[in-house]
Backbone as a printed PyTorch tensor [residue, N CA C, xyz], in Angstrom:
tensor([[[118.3910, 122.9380,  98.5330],
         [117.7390, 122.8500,  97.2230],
         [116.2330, 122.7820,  97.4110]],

        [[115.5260, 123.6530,  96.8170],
         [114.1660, 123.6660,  96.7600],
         [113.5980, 123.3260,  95.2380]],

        [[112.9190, 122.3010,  95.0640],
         [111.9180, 121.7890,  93.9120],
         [110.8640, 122.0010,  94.2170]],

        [[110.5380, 121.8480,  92.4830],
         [109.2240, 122.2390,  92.1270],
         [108.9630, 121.7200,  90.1930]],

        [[107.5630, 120.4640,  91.1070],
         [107.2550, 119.4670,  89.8840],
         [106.0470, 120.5080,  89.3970]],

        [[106.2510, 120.4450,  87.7540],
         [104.2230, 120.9880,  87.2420],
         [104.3340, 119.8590,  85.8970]],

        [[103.4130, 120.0580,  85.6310],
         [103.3220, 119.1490,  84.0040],
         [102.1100, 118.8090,  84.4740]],

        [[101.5880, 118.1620,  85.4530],
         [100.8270, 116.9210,  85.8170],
         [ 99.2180, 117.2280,  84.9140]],

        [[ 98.6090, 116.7830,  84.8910],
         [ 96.8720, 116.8810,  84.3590],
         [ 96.2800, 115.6060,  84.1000]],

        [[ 95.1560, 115.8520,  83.1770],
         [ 94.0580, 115.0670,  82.8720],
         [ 94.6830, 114.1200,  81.6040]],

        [[ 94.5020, 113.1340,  81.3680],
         [ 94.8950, 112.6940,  80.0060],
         [ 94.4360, 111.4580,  79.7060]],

        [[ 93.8470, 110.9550,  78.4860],
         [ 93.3750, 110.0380,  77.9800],
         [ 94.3100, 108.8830,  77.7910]],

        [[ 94.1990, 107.5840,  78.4190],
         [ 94.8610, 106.6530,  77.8090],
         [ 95.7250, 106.7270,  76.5080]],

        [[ 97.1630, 106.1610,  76.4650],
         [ 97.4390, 106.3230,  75.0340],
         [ 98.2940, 107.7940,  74.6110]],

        [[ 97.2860, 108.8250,  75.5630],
         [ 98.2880, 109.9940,  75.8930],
         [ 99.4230, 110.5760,  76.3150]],

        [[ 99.7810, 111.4030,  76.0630],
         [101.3490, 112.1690,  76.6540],
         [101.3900, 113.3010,  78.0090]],

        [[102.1530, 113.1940,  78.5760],
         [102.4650, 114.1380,  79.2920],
         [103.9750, 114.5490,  79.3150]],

        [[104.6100, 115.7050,  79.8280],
         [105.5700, 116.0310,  80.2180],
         [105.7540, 116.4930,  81.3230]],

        [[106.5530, 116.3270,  82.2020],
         [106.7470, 116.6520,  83.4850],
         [107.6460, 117.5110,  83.7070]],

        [[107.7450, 118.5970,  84.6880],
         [109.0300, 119.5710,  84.7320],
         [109.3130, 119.7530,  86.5950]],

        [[110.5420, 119.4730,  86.3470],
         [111.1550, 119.8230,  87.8100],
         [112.4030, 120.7860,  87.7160]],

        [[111.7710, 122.2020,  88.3100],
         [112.5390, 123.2520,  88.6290],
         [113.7160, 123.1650,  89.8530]],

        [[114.5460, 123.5060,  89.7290],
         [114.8850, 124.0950,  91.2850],
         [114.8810, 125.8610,  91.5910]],

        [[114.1810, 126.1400,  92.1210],
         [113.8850, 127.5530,  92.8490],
         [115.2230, 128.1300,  93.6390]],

        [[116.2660, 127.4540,  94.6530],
         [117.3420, 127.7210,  95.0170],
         [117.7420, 126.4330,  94.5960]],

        [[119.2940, 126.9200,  94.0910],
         [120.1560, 126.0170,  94.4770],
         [120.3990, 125.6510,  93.2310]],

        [[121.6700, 124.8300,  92.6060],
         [121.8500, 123.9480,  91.7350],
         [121.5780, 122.6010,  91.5520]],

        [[121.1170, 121.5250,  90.6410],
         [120.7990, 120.0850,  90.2360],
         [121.9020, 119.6560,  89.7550]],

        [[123.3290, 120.1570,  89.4510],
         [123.9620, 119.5750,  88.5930],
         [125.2660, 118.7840,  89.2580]],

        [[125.0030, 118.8140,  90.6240],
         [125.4560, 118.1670,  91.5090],
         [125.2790, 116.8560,  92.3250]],

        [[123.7490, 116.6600,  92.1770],
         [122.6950, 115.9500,  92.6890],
         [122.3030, 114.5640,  91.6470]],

        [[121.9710, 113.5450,  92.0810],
         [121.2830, 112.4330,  91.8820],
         [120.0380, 112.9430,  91.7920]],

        [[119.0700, 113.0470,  90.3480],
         [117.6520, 113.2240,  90.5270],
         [116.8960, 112.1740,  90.4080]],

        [[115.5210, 112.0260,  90.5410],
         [114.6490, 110.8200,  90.0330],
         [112.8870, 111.3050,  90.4530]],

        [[112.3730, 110.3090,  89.5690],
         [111.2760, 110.8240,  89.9010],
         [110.3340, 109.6620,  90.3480]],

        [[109.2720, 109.6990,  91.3550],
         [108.2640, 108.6120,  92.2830],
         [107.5000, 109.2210,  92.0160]],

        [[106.4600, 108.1470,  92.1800],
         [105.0990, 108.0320,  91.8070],
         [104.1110, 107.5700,  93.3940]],

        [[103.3490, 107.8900,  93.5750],
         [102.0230, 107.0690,  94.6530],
         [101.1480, 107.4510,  94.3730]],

        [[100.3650, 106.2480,  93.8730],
         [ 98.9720, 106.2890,  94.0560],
         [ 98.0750, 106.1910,  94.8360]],

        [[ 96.6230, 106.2820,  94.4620],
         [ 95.7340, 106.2440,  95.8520],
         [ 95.8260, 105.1650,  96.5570]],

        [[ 96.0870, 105.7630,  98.2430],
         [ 96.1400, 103.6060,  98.5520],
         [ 97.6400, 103.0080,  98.6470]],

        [[ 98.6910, 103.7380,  97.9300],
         [ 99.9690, 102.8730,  97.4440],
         [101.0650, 103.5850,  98.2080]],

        [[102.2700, 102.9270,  98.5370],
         [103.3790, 103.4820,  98.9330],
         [103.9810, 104.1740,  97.6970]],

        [[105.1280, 105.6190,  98.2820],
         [105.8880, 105.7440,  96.5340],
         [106.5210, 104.9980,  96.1710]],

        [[106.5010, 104.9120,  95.0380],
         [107.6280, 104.2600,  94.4210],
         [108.3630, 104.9990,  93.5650]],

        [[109.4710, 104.1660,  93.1460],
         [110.7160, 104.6910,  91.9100],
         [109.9920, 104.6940,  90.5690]],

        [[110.1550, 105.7540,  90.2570],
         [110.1610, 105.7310,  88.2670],
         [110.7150, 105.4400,  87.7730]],

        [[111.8760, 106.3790,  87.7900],
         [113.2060, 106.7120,  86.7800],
         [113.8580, 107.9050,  87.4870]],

        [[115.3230, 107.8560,  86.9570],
         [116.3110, 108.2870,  87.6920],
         [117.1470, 108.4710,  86.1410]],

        [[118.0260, 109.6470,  86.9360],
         [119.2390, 110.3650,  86.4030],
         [120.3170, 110.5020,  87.2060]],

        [[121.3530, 110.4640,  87.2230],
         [122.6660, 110.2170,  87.9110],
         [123.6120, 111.7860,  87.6960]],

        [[124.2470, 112.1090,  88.5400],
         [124.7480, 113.2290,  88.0680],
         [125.7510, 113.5590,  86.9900]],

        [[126.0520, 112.2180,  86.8290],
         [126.9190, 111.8930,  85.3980],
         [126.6220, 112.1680,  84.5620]],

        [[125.0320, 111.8340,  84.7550],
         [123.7070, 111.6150,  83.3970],
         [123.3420, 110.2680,  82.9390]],

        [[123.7580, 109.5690,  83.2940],
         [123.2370, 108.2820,  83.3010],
         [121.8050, 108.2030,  83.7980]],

        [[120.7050, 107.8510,  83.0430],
         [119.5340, 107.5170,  83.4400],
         [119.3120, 105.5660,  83.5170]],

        [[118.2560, 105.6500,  84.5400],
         [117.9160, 104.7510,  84.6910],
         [116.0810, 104.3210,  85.2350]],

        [[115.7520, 103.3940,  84.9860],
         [114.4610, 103.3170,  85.0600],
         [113.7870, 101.9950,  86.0660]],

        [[112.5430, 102.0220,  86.3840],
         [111.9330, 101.0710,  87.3450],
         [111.9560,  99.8790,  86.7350]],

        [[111.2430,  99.9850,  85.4550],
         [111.6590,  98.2650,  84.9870],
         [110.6500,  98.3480,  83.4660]],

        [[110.1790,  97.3770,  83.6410],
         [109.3050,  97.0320,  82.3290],
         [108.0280,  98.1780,  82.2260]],

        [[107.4930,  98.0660,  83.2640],
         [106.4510,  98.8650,  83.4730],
         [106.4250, 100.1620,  82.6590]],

        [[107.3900, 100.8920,  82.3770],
         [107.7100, 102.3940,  82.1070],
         [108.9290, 102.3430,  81.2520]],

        [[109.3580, 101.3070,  81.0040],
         [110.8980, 101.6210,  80.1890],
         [110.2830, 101.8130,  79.3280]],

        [[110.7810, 102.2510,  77.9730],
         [110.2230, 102.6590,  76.3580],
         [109.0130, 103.5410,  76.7590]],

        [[108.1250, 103.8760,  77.2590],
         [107.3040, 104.6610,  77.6650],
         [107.5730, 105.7630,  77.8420]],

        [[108.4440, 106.0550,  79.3860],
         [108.9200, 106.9980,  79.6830],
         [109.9990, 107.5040,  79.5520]],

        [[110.8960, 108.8160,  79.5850],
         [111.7770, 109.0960,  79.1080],
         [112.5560, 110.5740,  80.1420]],

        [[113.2760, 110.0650,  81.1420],
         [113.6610, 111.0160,  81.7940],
         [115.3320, 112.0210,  81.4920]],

        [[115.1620, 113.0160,  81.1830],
         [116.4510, 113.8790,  81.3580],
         [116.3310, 115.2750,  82.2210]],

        [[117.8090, 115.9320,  81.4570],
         [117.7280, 116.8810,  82.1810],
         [118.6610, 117.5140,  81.9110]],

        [[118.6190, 118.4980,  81.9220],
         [118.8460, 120.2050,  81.4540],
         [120.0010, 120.8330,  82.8100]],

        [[121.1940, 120.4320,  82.4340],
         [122.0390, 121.1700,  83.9710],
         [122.4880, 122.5800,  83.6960]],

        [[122.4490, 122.8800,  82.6050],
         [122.1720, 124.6110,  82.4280],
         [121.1190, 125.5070,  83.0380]],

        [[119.9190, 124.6030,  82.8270],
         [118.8050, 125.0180,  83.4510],
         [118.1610, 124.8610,  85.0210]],

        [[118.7290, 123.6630,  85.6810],
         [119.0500, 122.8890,  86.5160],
         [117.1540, 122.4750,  86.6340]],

        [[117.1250, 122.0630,  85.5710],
         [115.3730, 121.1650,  85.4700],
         [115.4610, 120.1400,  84.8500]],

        [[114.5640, 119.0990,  85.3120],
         [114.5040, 117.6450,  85.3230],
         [113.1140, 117.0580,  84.3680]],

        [[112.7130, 116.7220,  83.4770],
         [112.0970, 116.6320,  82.6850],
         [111.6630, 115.0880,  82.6630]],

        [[110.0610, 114.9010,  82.9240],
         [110.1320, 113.2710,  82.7950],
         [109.2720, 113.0310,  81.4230]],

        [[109.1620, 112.8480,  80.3510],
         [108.2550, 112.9390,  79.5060],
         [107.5800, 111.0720,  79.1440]],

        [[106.4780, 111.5610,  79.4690],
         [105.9500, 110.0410,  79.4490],
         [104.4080, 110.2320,  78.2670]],

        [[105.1880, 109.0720,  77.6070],
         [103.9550, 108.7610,  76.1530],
         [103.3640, 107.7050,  76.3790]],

        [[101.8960, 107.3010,  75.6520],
         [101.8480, 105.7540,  75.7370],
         [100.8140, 105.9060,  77.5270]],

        [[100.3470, 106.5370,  77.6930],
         [ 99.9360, 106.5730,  79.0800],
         [ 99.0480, 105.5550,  79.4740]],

        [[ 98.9720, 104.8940,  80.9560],
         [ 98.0060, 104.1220,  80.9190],
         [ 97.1860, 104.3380,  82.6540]],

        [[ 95.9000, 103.8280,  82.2110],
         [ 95.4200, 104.3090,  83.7750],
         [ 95.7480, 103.8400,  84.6690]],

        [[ 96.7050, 102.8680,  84.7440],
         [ 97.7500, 102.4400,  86.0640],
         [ 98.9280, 103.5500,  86.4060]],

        [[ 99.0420, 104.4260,  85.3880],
         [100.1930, 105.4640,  85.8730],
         [ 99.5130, 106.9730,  86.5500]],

        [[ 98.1150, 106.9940,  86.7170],
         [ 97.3790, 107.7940,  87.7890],
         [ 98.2310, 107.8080,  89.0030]],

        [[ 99.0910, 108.9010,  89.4380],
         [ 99.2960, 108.7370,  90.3940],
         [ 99.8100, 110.7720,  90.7470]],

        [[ 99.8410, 110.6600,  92.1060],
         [101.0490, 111.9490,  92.0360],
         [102.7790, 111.3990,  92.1420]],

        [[103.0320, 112.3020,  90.9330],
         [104.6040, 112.4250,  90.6020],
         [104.9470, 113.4490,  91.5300]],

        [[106.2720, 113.0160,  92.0620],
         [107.1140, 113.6680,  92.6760],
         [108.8780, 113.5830,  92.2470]],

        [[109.6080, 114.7190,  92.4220],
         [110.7840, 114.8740,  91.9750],
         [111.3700, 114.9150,  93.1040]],

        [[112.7100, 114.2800,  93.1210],
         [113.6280, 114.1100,  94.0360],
         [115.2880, 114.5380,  93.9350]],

        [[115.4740, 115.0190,  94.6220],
         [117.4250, 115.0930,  94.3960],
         [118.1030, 114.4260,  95.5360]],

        [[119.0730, 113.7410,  95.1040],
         [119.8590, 112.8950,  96.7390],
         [121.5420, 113.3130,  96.0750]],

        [[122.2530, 112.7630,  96.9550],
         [123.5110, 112.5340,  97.0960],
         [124.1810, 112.1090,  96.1070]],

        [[125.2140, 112.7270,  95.5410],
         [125.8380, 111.9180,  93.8500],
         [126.3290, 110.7200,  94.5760]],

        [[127.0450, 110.0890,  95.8990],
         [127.6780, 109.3580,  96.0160],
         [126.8240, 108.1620,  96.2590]],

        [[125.7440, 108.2500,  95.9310],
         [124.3220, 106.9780,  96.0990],
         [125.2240, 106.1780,  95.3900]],

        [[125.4430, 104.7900,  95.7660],
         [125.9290, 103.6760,  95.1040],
         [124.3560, 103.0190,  93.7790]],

        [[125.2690, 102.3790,  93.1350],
         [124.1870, 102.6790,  91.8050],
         [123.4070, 101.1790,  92.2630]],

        [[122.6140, 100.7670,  93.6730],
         [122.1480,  99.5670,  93.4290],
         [120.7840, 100.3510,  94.8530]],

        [[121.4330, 101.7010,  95.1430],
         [120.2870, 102.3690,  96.5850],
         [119.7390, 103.2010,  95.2410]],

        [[119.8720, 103.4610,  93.9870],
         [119.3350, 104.5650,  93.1610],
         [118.0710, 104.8940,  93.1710]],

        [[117.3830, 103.5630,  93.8010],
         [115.3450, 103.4450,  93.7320],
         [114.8910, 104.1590,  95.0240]],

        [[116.0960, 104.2270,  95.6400],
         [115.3200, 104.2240,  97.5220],
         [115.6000, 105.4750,  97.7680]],

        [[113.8760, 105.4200,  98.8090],
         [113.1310, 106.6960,  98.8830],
         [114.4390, 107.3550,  99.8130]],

        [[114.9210, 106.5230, 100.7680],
         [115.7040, 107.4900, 101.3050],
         [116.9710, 108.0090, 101.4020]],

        [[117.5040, 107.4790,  99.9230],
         [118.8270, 108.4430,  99.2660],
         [118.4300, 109.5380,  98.6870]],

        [[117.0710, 109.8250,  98.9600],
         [116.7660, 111.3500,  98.3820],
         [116.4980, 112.5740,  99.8370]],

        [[117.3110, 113.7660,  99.5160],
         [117.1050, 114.6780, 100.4910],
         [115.9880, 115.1630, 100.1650]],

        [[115.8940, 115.5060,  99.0390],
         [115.2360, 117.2200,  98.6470],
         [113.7660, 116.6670,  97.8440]],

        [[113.0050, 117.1340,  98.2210],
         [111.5500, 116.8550,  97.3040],
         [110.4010, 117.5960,  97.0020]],

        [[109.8120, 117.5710,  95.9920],
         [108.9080, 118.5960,  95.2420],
         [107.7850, 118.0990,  95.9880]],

        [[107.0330, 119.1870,  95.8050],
         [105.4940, 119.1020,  96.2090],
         [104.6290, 118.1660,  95.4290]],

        [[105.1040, 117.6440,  94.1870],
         [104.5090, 116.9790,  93.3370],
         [103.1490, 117.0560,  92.0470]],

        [[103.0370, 116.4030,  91.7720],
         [101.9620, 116.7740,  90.8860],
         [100.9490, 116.1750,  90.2420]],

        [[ 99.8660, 116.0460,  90.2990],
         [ 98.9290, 114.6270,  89.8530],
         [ 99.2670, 114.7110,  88.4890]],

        [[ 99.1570, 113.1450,  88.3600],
         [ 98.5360, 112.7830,  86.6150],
         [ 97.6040, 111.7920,  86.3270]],

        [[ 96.6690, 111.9920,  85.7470],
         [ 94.9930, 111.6970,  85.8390],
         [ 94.7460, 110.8630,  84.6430]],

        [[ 95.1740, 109.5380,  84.1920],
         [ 94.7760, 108.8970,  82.9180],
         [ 93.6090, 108.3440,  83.2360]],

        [[ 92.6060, 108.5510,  82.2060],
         [ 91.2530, 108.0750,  82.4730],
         [ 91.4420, 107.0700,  80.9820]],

        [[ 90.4160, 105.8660,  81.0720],
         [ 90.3900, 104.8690,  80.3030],
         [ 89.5020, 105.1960,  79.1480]]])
């Protein structure tokens, strides 16, 4: 499986973005997706996640009601749409696919994911 994140840009506090994760080969509708974040300076971390069931799930307070991840298994693209932006969420986004059989408590960790996008900045200025 080959990904590929775009959406990313410039955006004012308070602002929206949408995020899109393609797959180029291969199918998503098999796969555990999710999407990480690192900022300058920072290890990645977990965003939010989708399950191959479709069950989504999210990092915590930080981004719940904010952000809003699905996904399209017709299309086999992963969509993170985040409103409400704040200049702590400056970071590059990256998209991930792992293993459906991830037990639902490894769903955050970086390394139940095989497959990963090149990523994509997102730039909230204050």
């Amino acid at each position: 499986v080959q990904l590929q994140a775009s959406g990313g840009g410039l955006v004012q506090a308070g602002g929206s973005l949408r995020l899109s994760c393609v797959a180029s080969e291969g199918t998503l509708s098999t796969y555990n997706l999710a999407w990480f974040r690192q900022a300058p300076g920072k290890e990645r971390e977990f965003v939010a996640g989708n399950r191959w069931s479709g069950a989504s799930y999210y990092s915590g307070d930080s981004v719940k009601g904010r952000f809003t991840i699905s996904r399209d298994k017709a299309k086999s693209t992963l969509s993170l749409q985040m409103n409400n932006l704040e200049p702590e969420d400056t970071a590059v986004y990256y998209c991930a696919a792992g293993s459906k059989t991830t037990i639902y408590s490894e769903l955050s960790k970086l390394y139940r994911y095989d497959y990963w996008g090149q990523g994509t900045l997102v730039t909230v200025s204050s």
